[in-house]
SEPAKE-965672 format. One record per residue (C-alpha): z, x, y; residue in three letters; residue number from 1. Coordinates in pm, 1 decimal, always signed. Each point is the difference from the previous one (the first is absolute). Layout:
REC;Z;X;Y;ALA;NUM
...
% end
This chain:
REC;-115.6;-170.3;-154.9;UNK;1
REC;-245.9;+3.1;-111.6;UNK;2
REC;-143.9;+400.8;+177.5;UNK;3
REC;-348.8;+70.0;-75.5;UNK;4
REC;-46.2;+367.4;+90.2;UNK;5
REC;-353.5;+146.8;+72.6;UNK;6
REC;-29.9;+382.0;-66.7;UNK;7
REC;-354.7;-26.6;+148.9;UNK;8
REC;-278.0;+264.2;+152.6;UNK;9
REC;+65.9;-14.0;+397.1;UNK;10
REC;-369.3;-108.7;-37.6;UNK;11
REC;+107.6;-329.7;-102.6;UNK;12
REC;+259.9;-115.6;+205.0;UNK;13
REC;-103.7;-43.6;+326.0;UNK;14
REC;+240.1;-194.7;+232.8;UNK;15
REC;-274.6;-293.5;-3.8;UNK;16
REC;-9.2;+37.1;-434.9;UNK;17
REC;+431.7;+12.9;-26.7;UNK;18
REC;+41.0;-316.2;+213.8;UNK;19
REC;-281.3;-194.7;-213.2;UNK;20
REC;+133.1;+131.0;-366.0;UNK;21
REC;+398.0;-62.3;+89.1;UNK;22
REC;-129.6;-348.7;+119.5;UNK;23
REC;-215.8;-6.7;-315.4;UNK;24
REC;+269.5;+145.5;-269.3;UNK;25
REC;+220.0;-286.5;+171.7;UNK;26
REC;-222.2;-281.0;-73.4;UNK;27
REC;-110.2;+97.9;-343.8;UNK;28
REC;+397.3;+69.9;-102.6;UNK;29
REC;+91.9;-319.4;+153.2;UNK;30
REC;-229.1;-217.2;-181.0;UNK;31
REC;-7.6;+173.5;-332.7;UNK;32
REC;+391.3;-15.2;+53.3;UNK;33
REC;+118.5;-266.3;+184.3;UNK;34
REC;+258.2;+244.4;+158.3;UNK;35
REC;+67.3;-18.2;+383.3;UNK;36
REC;-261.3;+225.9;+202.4;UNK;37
REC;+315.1;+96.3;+260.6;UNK;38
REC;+136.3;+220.3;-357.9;UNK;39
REC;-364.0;+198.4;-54.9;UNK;40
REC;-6.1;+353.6;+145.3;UNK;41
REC;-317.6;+213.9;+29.0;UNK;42
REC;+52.0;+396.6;+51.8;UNK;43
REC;-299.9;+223.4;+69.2;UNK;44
REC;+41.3;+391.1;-86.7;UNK;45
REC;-302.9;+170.3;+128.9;UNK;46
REC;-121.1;+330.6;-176.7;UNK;47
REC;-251.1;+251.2;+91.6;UNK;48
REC;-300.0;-5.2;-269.5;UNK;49
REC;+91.1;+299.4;-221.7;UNK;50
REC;+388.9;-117.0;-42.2;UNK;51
REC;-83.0;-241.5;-256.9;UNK;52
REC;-99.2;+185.2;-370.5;UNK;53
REC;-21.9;-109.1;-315.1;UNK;54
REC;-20.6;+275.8;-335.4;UNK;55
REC;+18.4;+205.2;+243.9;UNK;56
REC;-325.2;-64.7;+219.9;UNK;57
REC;-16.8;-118.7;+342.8;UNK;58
REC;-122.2;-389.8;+6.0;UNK;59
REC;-28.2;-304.0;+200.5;UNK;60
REC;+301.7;-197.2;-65.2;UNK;61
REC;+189.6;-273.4;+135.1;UNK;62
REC;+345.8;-40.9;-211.0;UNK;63
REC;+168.5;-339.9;+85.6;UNK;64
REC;+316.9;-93.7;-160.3;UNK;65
REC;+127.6;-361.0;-2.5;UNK;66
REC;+404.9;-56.1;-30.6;UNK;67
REC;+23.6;-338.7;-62.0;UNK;68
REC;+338.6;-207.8;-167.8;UNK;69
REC;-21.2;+0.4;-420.7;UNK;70
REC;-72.2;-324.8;-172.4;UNK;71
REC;-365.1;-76.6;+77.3;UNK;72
REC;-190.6;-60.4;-287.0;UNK;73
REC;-324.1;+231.5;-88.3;UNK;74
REC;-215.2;-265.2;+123.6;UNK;75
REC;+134.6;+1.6;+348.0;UNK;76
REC;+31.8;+385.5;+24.6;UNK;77
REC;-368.3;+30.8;-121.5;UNK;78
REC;-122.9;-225.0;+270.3;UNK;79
REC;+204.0;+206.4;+260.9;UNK;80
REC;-124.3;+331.8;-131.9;UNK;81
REC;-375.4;-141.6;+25.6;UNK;82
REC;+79.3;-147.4;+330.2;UNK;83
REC;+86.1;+261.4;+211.0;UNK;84
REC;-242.0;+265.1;-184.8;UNK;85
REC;-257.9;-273.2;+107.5;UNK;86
REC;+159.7;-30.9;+362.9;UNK;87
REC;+10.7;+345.5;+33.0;UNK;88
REC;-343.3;+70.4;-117.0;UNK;89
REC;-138.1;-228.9;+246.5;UNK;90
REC;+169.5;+75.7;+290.3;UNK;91
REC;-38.7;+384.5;-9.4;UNK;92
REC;-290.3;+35.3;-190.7;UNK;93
REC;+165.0;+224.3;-252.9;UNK;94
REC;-169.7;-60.2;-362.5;UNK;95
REC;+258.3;-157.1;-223.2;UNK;96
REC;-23.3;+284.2;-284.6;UNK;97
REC;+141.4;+208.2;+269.1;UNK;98
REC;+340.6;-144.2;-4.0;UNK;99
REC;+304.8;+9.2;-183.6;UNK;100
REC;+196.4;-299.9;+38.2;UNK;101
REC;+367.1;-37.6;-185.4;UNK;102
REC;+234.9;-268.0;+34.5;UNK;103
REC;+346.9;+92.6;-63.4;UNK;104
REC;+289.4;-301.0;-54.6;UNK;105
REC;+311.4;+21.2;+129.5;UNK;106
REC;+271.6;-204.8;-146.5;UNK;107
REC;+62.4;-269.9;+339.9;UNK;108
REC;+408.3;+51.4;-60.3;UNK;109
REC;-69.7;+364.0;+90.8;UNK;110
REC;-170.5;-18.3;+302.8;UNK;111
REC;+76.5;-163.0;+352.1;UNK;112
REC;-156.5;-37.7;+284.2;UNK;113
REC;+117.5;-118.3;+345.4;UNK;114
REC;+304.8;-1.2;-136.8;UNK;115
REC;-60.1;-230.6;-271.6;UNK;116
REC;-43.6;+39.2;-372.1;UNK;117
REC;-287.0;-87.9;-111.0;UNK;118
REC;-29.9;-316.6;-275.0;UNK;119
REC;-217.3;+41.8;-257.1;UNK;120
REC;-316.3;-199.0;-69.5;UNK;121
REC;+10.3;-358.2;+5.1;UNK;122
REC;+323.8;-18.6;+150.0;UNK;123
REC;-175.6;+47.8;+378.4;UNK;124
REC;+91.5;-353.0;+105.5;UNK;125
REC;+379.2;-13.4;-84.1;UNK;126
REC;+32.6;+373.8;+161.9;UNK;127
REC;-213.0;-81.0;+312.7;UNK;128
REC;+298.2;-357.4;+20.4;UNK;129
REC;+277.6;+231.4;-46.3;UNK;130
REC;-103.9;+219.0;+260.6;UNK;131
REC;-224.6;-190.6;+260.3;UNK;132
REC;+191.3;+116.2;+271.6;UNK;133
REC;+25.4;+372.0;-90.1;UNK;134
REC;-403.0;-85.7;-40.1;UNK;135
REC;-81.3;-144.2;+286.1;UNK;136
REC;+169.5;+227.3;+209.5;UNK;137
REC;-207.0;+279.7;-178.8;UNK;138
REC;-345.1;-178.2;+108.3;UNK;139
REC;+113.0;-2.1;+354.8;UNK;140
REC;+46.6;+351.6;-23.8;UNK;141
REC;-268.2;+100.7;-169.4;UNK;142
REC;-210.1;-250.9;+277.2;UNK;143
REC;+179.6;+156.1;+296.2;UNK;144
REC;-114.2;+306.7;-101.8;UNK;145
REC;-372.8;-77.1;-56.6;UNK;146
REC;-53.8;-151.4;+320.3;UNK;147
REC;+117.7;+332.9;+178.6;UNK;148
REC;-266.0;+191.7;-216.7;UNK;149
REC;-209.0;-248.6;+153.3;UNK;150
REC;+87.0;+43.1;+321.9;UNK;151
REC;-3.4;+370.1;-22.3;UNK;152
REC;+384.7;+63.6;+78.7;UNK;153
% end
């Protein structure tokens, strides 16, 4: 956790445009946050043009939904909301006023991931001591894995 989830017009989300805004969405989370970028996850859904409507009419619309941990205050959620809009915008090209972007908190003792359950905000530092070695084990994984993407196996 945190999942940011892009319901987005296959017209935006090239493989070139999903690398660059999961990099992106990582950066801008991470600083507005603080929280470690191995925990941010990215998910693209592509959709044809005409499965997206609103009052019933066919539009242009990129839906991205942000889980992130309860206990941010409205100043930190605002700056995520108009950071990725912003990253988003830029990278695809896609005018902001055609996105709807939600962040939806999830209380950290109810969600888990790698095993772990998740601390809630401000309490990173103690959680990350408690379980370094469940942690590091996680970014070896998680590096393992990226360098045989790289290498195309």
């Amino acid at each position: 956790m945190p999942v940011y989830q892009c319901v987005a017009p296959t017209e935006f989300t090239s493989a070139e445009n999903r690398h660059e805004i999961a990099r992106e969405f990582t950066r801008v989370h991470t600083r507005i946050t603080s929280a470690p970028a191995a925990f941010v996850n990215v998910i693209f859904i592509d959709v044809e043009p005409d499965h997206t409507f609103t009052a019933g009419e066919s539009v242009r619309r990129t839906v991205i939904t942000g889980f992130i941990r309860a206990g941010r205050d409205a100043e930190t959620r605002g700056q995520l909301l108009r950071g990725i809009s912003q990253t988003w915008s830029r990278i695809t090209g896609q005018e902001i006023n055609e996105l709807l972007l939600g962040l939806v908190e999830v209380d950290p003792t109810s969600a888990m991931e790698a095993g772990l359950i998740l601390p809630a905000p401000g309490k990173e530092a103690e959680w990350a001591v408690e379980n370094a070695d469940a942690i590091a084990e996680l970014k070896k994984k998680d590096s393992a894995h990226s360098e045989s993407l790289r290498a195309g196996r």
